[in-house]
N, C-alpha and C positions, 0 to 999 in steps of 0.2 A: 349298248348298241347291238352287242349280237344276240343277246335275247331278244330285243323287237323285231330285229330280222328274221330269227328262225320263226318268232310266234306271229309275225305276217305274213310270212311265205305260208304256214300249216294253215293259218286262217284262210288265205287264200286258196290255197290248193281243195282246201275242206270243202269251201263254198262251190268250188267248181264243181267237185267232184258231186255234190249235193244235188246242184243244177242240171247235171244229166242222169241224176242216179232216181231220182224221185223219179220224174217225168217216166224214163224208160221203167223204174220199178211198175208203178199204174200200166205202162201200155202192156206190161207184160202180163200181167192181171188180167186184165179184160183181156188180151187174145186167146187166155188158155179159160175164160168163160167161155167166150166164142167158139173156142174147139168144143168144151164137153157139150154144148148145146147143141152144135152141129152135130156130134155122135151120137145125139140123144134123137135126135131128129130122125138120123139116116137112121137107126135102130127102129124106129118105131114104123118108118115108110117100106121098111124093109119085112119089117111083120107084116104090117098092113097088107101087101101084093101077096103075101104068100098063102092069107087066108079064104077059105071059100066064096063062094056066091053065096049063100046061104049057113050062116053062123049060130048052131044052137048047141047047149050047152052039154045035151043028150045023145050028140050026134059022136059019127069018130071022133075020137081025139084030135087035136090039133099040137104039133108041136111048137114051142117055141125055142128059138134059138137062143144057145146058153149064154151069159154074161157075167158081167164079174160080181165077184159079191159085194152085196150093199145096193145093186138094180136090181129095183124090179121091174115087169111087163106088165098090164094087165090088157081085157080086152072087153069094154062095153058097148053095149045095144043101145039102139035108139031111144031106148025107155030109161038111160043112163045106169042101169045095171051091170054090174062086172060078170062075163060070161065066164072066162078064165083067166087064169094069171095071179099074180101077186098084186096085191092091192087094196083102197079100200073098197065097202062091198056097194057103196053110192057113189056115183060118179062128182068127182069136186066139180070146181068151180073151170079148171080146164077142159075138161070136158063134155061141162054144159057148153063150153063157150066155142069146141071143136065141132060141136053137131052142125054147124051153122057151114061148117064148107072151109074153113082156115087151121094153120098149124096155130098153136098157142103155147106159149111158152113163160113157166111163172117160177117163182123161188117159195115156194110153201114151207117155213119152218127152214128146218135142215134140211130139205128135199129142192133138189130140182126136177121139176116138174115139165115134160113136153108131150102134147095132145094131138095124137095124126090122124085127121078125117080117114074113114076107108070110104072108097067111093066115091063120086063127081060132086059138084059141089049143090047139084040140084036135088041127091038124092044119097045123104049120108048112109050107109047100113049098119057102121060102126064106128069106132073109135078106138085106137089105140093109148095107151098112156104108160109113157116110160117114166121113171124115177128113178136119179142117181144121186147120188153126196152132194151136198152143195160146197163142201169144204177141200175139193176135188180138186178146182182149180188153184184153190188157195195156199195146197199143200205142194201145188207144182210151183206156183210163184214165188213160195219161200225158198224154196231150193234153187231157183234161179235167184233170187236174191243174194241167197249165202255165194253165191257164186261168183253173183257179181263185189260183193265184198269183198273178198280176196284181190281184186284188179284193184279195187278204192283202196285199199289198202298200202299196198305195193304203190300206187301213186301218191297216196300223202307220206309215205316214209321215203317215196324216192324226193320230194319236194321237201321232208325235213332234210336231208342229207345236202341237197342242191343248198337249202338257205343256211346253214354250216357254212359249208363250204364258201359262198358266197358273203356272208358274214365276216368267217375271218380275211378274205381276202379285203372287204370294206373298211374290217374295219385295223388291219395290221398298220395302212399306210397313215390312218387317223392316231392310233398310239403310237406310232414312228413319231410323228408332227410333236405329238404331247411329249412327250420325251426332250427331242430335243426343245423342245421350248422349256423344258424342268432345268437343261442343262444351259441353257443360254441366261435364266434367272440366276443359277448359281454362278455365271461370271465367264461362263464359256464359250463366246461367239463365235467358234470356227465349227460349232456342232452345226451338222448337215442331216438331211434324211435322204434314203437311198431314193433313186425312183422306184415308183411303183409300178408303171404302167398305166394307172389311170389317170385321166387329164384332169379332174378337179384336186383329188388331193398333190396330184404334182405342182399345180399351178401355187398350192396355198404352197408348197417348199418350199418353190420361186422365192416368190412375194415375202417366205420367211428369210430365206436367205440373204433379198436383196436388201430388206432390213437389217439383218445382224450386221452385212457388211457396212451398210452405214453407220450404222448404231457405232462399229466398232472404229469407224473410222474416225467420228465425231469424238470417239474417249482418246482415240490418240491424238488428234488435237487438241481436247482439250488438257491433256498431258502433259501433251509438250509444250503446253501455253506459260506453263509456269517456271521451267526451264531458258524458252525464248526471252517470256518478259524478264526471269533475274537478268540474263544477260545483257540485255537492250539497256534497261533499267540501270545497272552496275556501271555502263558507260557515259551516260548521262548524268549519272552519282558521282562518276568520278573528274566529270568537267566542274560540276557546281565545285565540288569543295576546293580543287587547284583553283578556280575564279578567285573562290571565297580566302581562299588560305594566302596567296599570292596576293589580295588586296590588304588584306590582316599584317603581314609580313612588311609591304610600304608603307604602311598608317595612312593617316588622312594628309591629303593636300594641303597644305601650308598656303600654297598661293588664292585658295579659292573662301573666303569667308563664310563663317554661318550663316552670316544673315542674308547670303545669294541663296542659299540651302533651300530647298522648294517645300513645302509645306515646318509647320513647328515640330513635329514628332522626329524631324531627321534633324534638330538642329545640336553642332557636334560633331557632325558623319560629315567626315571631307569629299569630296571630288569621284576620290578613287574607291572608297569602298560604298559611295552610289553607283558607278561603272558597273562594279564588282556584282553589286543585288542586280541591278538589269542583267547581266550577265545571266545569272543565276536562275532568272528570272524566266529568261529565253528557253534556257537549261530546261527549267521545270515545265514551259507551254510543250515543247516537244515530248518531255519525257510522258507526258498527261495524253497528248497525241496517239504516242510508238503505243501507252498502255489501251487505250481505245480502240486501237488498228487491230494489234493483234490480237484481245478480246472477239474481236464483231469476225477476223480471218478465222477464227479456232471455233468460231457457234455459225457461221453463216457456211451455205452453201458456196461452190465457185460462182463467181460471175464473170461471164462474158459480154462485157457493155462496151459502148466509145469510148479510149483513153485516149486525152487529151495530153499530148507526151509533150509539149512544148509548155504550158501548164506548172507538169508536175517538174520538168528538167530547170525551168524560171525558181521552181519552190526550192530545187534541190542549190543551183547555186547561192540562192539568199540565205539558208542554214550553213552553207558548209564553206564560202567563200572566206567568213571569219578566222574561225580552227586554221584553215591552211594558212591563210594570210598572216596569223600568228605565229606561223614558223618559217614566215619569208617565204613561200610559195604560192602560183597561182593553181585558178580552175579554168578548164575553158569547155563551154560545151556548145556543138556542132550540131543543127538539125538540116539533114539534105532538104533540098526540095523536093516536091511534089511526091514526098513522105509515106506511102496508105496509112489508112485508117487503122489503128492499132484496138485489138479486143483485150480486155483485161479489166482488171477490179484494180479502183485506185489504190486503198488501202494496200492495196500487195505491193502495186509496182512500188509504192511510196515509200515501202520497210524494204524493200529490194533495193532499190537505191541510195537508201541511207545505211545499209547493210556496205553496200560496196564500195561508196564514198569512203566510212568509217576503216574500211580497209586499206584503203589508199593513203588515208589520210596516219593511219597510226602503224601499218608496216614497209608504204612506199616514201619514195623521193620523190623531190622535184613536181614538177607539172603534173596538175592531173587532168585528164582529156577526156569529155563524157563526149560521145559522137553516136546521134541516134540516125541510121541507116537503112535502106532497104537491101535485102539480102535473100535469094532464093524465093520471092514472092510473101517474105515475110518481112516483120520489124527488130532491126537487129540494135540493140544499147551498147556499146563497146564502153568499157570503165581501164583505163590504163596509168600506169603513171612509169615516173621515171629511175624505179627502182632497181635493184639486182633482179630480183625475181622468186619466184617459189622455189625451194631448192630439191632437187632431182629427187634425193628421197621421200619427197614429203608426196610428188603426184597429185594424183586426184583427191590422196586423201585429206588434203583443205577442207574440201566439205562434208568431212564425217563431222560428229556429232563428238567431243569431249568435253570431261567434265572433271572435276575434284581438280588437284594441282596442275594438272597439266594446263587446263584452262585458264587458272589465274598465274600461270607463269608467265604466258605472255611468248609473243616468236612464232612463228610459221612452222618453225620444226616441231617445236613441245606444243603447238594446239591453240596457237594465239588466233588463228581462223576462225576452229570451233564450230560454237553454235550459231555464231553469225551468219557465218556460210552458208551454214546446212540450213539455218532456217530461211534463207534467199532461195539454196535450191526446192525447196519445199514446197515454199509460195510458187516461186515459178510456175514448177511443175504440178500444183494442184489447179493454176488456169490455163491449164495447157499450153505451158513454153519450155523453155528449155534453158537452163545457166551451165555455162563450163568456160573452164580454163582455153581460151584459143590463142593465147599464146605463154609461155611461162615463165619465161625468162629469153634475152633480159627484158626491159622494159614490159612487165608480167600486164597481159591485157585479159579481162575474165569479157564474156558476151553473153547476153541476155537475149534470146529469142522471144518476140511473143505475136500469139495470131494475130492475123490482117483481114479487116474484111475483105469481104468479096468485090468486087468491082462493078455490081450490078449496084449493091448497096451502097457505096462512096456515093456512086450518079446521082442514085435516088437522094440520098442526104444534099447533095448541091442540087439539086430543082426538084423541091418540092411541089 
């Protein structure tokens, strides 16, 4: 690149400098023909007055006045004869053509040639005839050339120097760009380019930058997708086989015959370990679900569309009313009225709340109370139950992120939270809401913020 800058700019510059240098070389040419013509003139008019009324070759001398060398003077008669002077001894062809009453002026050969009437023009007596170098003016125009050279000069090496300069400055911010794009291929998305000052390649840094930041964001989701799903996963693994193991353990119902057994292939399998396979069964439609959800949350952009929170809170009781109810516990979930419109991605809210539920459900007591609210012009999810609570040491840090033993040990204190949490406050906050602890104990209540529309938009949605 900086080669065709410098060799555009010289090209350029060359041409310029061509476009007034021809032109004015030519004008210069002809004015200094112009001049020796004009001195050849005034020379010869300048003889002419000074010689007699009567010019014969016999008579005094006549002086002529000195010139430089390589002119000659001469001076002929009517009969085209050279009286005196240097010259040839028949008058040429100027000189026939000065007897007529006019100056004449020719290029003979190497000669320039100019023919001054002596006398009116009714009544020639003479004729003067100067000859000088023709090569006169031509030796002055070179040297005005060579002269002008040196300016041409001086301006195509000041124009290569400007497109240097120019060049690297064009082209520094262009291999800044290549660069970090070399280093963003080997794996390095926090690489940046300085500004430069110019607004096109600033804008492509922009536009690189605002890529890698996605780019990089997209790998950390999709990173931590595999992470989320073992955990999601692992919980749903571990209701199937207690379903499964716990039905195994009673054997089949005694009371309920084969032959009520619903199709041939289950005939044998009592009562309780068909319970058992629905069970499991359910098990595995969510776990199929949680792995689809968080898939499309770890590849897709945020979304901010209508969530239908009454909906997804109706979905949440019909999952999770079983689990509690299995250990003598209820659920009860509260939607105020006249509620706003809540903005959010299903899938999120739906792993958000089954994150929180799963909470309640396997480190609280008692009741657990989902109560969806308005709060500060938002939509606020309260998840509580009737536990102790998060215990003092643990704080905020519920929702870091743990993993190896700590996580499979199980507890609030060793990291029974985990990845659950974190990945609720994740989701959350990649559609712009917000999850935390608001109160901690006792009765530990976690809150879920999420945007609301605006209230111009509610309107418009009721009267279409």
């Amino acid at each position: 690149m900086r080669r065709r800058i410098l060799r555009a700019t010289v090209l350029a510059v060359a041409c310029a400098v061509l476009l007034f240098a021809l032109p004015l070389g030519y004008a210069a040419l002809r004015l200094y023909q112009q001049d020796e013509e004009r001195e050849a003139q005034s020379l010869g008019e300048q003889v002419a007055l000074s010689l007699p009324e009567r010019i014969t070759a016999t008579g005094d001398p006549i002086e002529l006045p000195p010139v430089e060398s390589g002119t000659d003077i001469a001076v002929y008669g009517t009969d085209a004869r050279r009286i005196l002077g240097a010259g040839p001894g028949a008058g040429d062809a100027p000189v026939r053509e000065a007897e007529a009453g006019r100056v004449v002026t020719r290029e003979i050969g190497d000669s320039l040639v100019v023919a001054v009437p002596v006398g009116g023009s009714e009544q020639v007596r003479a004729v003067v005839r100067v000859a000088s170098p023709a090569s006169g003016p031509l030796r002055r125009a070179a040297l005005t050339w060579a002269g002008m050279l040196a300016p041409a000069a001086v301006a195509v090496g000041g124009g290569a120097l400007l497109a240097v300069r120019s060049s690297r400055r064009l082209a520094r911010p262009l291999e800044e760009l290549a660069g970090v794009a070399r280093e963003m291929e080997g794996g390095d998305l926090t690489a940046r380019a300085e500004p430069s000052g110019l607004p096109e390649p600033d804008a492509v840094g922009h536009a690189l930058a605002r890529a890698a930041a996605r780019i990089d964001e997209l790998l950390r989701r999709e990173r931590a997708f595999s992470a989320d799903a073992s955990h999601q996963l692992r919980t749903a693994l571990t209701g199937v086989r207690l379903e499964l193991e716990m039905s195994l353990a009673a054997g089949p119902d005694a009371d309920v015959p084969d032959a009520d057994v619903e199709g041939g292939a289950d005939a044998g399998v009592g009562a309780g370990p068909r319970a058992a396979v629905r069970s499991a069964l359910a098990q595995l439609e969510r776990m199929e679900t949680t792995l689809d959800d968080l898939l499309a949350l770890a590849r897709d952009v945020p979304e901010r569309a209508p969530l239908d929170l009454a909906a997804l809170l109706a979905r949440a009781e019909g999952d999770w009313h079983g689990p509690l109810a299995a250990q003598g516990r209820r659920l009860e979930i509260r939607i105020d009225d006249a509620l706003p419109q809540a903005l959010g991605s299903r899938r999120a809210a739906r792993q958000i709340l089954d994150v929180l539920l799963s909470n309640a459900v396997t480190h609280g007591r008692g009741t657990v109370t989902v109560h969806a609210k308005e709060m500060a012009g938002v939509v606020a999810v309260d998840v509580e139950d009737e536990g102790d609570g998060i215990p003092e040491a643990a704080g905020d840090g519920v929702f870091e992120r743990r993993g190896g033993e700590a996580a499979r040990a199980g507890g609030p204190a060793a990291g029974g939270h985990g990845i659950g949490l974190a990945l609720a406050r994740s989701l959350a906050e990649a559609e712009g809401g917000r999850l935390f602890v608001s109160r901690p104990r006792p009765r530990p209540r976690f809150t879920w913020l999420l945007a609301a529309s605006p209230v111009e938009e509610q309107e418009a949605s009721q009267f279409p």
